[in-house]
C-alpha positions as CSV (number, residue, x, y, z in Angstrom):
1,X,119.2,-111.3,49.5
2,X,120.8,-110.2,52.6
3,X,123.9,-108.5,53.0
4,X,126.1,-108.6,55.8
5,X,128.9,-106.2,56.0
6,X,132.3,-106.5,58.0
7,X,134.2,-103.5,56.8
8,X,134.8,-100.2,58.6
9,X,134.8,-97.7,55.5
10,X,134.1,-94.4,54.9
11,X,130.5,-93.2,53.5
12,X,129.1,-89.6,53.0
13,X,126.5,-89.2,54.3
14,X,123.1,-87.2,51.9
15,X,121.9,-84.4,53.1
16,X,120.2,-83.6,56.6
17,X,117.0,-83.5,56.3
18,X,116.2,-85.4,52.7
19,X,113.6,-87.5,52.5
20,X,114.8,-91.0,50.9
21,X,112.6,-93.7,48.4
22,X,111.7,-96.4,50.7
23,X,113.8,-99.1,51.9
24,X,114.5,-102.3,49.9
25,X,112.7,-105.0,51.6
26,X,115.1,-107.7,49.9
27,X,118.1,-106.6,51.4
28,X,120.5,-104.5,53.1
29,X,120.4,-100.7,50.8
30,X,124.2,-100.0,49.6
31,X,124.9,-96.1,48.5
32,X,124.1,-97.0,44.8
33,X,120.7,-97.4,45.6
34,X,120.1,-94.0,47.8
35,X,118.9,-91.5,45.4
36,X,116.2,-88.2,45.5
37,X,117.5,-86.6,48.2
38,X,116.0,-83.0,49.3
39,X,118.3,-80.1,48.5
40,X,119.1,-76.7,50.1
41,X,116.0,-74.1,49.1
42,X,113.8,-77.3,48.5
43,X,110.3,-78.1,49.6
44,X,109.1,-76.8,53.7
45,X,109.8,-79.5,55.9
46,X,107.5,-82.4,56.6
47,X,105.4,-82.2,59.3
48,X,103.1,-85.0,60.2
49,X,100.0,-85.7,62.3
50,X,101.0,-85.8,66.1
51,X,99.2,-85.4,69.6
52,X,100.4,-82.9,71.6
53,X,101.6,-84.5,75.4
54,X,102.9,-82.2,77.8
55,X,106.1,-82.8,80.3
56,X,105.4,-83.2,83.4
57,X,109.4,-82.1,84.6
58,X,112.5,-81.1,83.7
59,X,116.0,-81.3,84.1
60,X,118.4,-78.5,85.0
61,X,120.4,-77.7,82.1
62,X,123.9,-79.1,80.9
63,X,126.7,-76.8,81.5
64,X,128.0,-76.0,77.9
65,X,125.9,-73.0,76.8
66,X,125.4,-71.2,73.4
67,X,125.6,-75.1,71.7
68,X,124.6,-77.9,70.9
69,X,125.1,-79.8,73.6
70,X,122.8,-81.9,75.9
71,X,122.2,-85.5,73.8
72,X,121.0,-88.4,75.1
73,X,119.7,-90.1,78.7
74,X,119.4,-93.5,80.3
75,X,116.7,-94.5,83.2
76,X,118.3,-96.2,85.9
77,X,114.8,-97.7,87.9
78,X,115.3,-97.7,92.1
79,X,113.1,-101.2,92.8
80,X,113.1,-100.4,96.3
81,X,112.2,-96.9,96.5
82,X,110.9,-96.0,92.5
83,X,110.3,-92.2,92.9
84,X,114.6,-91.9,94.2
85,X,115.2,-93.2,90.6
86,X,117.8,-91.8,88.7
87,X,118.2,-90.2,84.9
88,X,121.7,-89.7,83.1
89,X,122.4,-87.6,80.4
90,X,125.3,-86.7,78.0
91,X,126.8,-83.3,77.6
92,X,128.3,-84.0,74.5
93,X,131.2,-81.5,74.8
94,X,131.9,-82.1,78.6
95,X,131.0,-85.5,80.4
96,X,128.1,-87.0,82.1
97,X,125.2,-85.7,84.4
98,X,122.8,-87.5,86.8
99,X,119.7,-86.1,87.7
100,X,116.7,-87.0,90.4
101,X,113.6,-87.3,88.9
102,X,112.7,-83.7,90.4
103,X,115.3,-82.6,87.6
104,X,117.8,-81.4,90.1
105,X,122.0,-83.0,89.6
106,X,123.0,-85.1,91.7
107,X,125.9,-85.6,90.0
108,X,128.7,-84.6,87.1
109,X,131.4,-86.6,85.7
110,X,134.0,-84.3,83.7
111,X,134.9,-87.0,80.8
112,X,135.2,-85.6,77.9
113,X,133.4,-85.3,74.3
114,X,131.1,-88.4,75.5
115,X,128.1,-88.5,72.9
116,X,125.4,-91.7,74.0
117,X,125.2,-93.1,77.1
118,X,123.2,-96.3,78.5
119,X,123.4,-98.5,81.3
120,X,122.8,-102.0,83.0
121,X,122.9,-104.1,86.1
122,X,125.4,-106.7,86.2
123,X,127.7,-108.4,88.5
124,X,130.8,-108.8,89.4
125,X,133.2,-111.7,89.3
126,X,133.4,-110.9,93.3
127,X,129.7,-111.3,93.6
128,X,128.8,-107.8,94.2
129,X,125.7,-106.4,91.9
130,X,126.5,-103.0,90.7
131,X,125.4,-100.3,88.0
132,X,127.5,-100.1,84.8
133,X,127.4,-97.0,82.8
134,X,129.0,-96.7,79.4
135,X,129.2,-94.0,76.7
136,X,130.6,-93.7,73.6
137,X,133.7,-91.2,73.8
138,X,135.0,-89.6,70.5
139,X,137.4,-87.6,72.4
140,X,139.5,-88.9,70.1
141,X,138.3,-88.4,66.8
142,X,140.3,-90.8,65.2
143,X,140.6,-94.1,67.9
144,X,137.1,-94.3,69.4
145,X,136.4,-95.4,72.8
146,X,134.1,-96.3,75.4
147,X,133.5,-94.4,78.4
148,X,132.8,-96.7,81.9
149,X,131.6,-95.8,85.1
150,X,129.6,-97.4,88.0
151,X,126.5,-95.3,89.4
152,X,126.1,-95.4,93.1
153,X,121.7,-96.0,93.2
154,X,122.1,-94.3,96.7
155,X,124.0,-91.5,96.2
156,X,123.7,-90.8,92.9
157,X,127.4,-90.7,92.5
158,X,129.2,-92.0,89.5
159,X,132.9,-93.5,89.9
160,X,134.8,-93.6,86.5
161,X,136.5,-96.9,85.4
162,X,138.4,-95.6,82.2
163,X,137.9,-95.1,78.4
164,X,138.6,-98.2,76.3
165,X,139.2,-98.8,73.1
166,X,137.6,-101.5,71.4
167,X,138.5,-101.9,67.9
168,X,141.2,-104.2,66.1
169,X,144.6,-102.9,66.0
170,X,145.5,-101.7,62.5
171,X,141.3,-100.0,62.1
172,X,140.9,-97.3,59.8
173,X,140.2,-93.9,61.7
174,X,136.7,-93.9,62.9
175,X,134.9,-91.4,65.5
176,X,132.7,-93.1,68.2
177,X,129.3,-91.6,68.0
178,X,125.8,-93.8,68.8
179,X,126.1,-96.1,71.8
180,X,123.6,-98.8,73.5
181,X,124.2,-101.7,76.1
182,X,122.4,-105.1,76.6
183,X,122.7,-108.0,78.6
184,X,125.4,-110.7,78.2
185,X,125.0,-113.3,75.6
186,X,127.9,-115.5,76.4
187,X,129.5,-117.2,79.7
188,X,132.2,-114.7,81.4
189,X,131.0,-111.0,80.1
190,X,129.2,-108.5,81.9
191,X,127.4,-107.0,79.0
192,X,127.4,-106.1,75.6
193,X,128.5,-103.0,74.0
194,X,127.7,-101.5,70.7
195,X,129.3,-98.1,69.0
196,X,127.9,-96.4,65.9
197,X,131.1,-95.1,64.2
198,X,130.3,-92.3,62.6
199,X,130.4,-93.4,58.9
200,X,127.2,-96.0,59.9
201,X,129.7,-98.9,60.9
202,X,128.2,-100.6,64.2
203,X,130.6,-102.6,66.8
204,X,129.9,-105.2,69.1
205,X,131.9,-105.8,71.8
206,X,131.7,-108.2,75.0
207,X,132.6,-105.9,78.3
208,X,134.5,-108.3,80.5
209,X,136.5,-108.3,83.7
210,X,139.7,-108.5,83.1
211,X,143.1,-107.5,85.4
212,X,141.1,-105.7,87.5
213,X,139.4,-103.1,84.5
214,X,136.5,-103.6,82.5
215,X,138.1,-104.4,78.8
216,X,135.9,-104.3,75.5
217,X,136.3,-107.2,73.7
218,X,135.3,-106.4,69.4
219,X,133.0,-109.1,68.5
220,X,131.5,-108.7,65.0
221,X,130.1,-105.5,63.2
222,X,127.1,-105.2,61.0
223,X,127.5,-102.0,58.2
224,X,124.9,-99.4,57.0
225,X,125.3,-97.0,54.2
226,X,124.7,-93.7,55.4
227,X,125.0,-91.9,59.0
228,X,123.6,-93.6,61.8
229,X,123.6,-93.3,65.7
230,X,120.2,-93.8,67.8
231,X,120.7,-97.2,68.8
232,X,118.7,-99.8,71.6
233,X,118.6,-103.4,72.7
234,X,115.6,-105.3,73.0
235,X,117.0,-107.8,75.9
236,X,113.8,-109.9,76.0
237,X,113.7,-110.1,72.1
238,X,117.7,-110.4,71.8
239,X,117.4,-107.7,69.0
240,X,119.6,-104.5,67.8
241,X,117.6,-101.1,66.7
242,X,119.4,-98.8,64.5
243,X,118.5,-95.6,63.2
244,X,120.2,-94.7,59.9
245,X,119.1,-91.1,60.2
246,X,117.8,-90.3,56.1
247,X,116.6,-93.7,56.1
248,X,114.9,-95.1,58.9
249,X,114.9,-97.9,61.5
250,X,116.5,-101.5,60.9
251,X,116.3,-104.7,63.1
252,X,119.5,-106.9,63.4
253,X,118.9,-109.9,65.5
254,X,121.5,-111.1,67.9
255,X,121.1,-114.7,68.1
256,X,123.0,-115.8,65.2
257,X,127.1,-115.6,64.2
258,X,126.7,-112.9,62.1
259,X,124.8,-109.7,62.7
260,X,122.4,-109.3,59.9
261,X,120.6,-105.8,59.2
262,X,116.2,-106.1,58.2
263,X,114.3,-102.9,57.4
264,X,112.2,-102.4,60.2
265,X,110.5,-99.2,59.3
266,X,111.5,-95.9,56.5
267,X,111.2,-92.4,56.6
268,X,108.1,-91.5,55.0
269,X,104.6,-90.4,56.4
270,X,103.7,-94.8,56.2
271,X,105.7,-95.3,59.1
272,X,105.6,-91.4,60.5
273,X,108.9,-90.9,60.4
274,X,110.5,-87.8,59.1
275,X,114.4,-87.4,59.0
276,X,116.6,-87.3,61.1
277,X,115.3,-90.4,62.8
278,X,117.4,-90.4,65.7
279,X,117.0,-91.6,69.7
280,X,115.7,-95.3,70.0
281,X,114.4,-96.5,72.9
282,X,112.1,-99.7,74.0
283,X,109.0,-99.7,76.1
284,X,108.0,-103.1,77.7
285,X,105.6,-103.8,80.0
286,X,105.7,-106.9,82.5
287,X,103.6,-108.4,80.4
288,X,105.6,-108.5,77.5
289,X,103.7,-106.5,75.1
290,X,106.3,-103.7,74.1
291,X,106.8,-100.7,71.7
292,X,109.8,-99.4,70.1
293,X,109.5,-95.2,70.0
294,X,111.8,-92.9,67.6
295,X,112.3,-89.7,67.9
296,X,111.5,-88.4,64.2
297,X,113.4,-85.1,64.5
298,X,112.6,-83.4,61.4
299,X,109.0,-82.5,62.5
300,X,110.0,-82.4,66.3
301,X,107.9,-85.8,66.8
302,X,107.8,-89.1,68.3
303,X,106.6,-92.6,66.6
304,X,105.8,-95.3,68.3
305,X,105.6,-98.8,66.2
306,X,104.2,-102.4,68.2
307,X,107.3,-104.7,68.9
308,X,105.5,-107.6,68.0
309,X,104.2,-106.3,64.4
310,X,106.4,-103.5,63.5
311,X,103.1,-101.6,62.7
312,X,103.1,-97.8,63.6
313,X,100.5,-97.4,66.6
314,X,100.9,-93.4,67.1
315,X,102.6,-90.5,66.9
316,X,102.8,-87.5,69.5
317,X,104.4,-84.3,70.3
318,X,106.1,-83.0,73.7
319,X,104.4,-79.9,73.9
320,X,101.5,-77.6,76.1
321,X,101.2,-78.1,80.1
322,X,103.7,-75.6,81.9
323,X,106.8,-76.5,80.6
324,X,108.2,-76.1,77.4
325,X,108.0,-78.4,75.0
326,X,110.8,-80.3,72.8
327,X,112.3,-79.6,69.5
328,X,115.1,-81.2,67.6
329,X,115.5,-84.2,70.0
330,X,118.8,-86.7,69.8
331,X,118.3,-88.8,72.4
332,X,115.6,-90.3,73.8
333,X,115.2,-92.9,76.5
334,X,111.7,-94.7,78.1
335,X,111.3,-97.5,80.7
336,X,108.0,-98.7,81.9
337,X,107.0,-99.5,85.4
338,X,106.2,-97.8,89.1
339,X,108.7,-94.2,89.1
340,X,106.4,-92.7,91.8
341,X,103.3,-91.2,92.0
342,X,104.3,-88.1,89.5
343,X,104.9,-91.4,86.9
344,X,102.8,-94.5,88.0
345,X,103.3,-96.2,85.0
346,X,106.3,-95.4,83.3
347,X,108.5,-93.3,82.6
348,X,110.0,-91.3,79.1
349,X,113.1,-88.4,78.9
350,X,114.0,-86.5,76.2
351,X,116.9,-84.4,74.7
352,X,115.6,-80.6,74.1
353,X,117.4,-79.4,71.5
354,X,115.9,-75.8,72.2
355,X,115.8,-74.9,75.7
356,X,116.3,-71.0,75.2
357,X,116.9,-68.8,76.7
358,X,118.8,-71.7,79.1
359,X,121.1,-74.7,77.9
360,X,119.9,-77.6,76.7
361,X,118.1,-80.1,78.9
362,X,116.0,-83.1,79.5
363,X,112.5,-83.1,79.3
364,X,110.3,-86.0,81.9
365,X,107.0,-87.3,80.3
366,X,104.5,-90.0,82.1
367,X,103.9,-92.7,80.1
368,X,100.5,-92.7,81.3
369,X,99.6,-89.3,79.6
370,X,101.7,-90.5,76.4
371,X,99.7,-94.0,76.7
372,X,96.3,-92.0,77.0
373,X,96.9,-89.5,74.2
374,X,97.6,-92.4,72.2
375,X,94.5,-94.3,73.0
376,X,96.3,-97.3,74.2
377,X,94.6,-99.4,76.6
């Protein structure tokens, strides 16, 4: 039986860190049915098989010190000149960075508590192609919104286009807290939108042009029981990733009316993932073969699972070379393809949660090395 859910409502969250039974193949898991958690003073952490790939850069750090702060990029690809592509990245307590890919900013937009942030080319009703930015901004901890910019590919500059908010009028309080864009699915839309509230909830919403601003238009919402917030679209596949964080990954297709939620993979050492599961991100080749990869944060790893199977084909650590490794990573982001000779084939960033004695930052990886420590040919 599948379950699909069209209520905003408010679910605690079990404890950070537990490792949950696995997920009910049948059907969407309500609360009833999470159970075992791990408690304060319980067993060490898991930590599970991984190759070690070092970073070949790094970003400067975000500007909020002594904090959590730095959580999640997007990859913005320059066609015409790869290596003077761009990265973004979220300081969660203070707006939005872009970075070159020698690390160095190019660019901060003061905007607020903006969490996730993703982006996608689109154009305009005037014809005009242009780079649309959006993050989800839980300034407002009670009316959450989305964040919009455009990113000038040249300059690296970002313009702001406003915050909107997105849900129906009379909602429930609910904090804005995942975020992930893909591609239009209807006539008249630029894009499509989608918010992880912050008690699992899920939003759609159709960005449109509309009085000359971008509106958010709600569409439909898919539920899930506990926290969740890594989120990515499969454009070629027309499918939604979610990470419920104790749980593990599911895949909501986007094709039909209703969004409904199918375990894709659970935390447990089957799949390699160890809670909190958080940053999504999918790796495609021209080809069409593609992988999704996780970052399992609760043994500072990442797992990377065959798009066509769902079958786990590696794990591997950010770690050795001359840079520091990664621990704790939120957000993650890959894109395959030509970034210049430093990343021929692809390219991968990632939050650092611990970046000591600096702020957090970024962390670069080739997905050359990450494909070769992987034995992927």
């Amino acid at each position: 039986m599948k379950v699909e859910f069209t209520n905003i409502a408010g679910i605690v969250k079990q404890g950070s860190g537990a490792l949950l039974p696995a997920l009910v193949l049948s059907g969407v898991l309500s609360a009833g049915l999470l159970s075992g958690c791990a408690t304060t003073g319980g067993p060490a952490p898991v930590m599970l098989p991984a190759v070690d790939v070092p970073a070949q850069a790094e970003t400067q750090p975000v500007g909020t010190v002594n904090v959590d702060a730095a959580d999640d990029p997007a990859i913005w690809r320059n066609s015409a000149d790869p290596a003077a592509s761009l990265i973004l990245g979220t300081d969660k307590k203070a707006g939005l960075y872009v970075y070159g890919l020698d690390g160095k900013v190019r660019d901060f937009a003061a905007a607020g508590a903006l969490n996730n942030a993703d982006l996608r080319e689109v154009r305009f009703a005037d014809g005009s192609k242009r780079i649309l930015v959006g993050a989800s901004d839980r300034t407002d901890r009670a009316e959450p919104r989305i964040a919009l910019f455009t990113l000038d590919g040249g300059t690296g500059k970002l313009a702001a286009l406003g915050a909107e908010a997105f849900l129906p009028a009379g909602h429930a309080p609910a904090e804005a807290y995942g975020f992930c864009m893909g591609n239009a699915l209807a006539r008249d839309e630029l894009a499509r939108a989608y918010v992880v509230l912050k008690d699992g909830s899920v939003a759609e919403s159709r960005l449109v042009e509309r009085e000359g601003r971008i509106a958010a238009d709600y569409v439909r919402l898919v539920k899930f029981a506990t926290q969740s917030e890594g989120c990515v679209v499969d454009d070629a596949g027309k499918v939604l990733f979610v990470a419920e964080e104790d749980v593990g990954i599911w895949k909501v297709p986007l094709a039909g009316e209703a969004l409904v939620a199918q375990p894709f993979a659970r935390v447990g050492a089957q799949d390699g993932l160890v809670a909190d599961v958080e940053g999504l991100a999918v790796a495609r080749e021209d080809g069409g073969r593609a992988w999704l990869v996780a970052s399992s944060q609760g043994d500072n790893a990442y797992a990377l699972f065959d798009l066509s199977t769902g079958k786990p084909a590696g794990r591997f650590r950010i770690n050795g070379g001359t840079i520091d490794g990664t621990s704790d990573t939120d957000g993650i982001e890959v894109m395959l393809g030509d970034f210049g000779p430093a990343f021929p084939e692809g390219l991968m960033v990632a939050q650092d949660g611990n970046n000591a004695p600096d702020a957090q930052n970024f962390k670069l990886l080739s997905w050359k090395s990450i494909r070769t420590a992987l034995g992927i040919e």
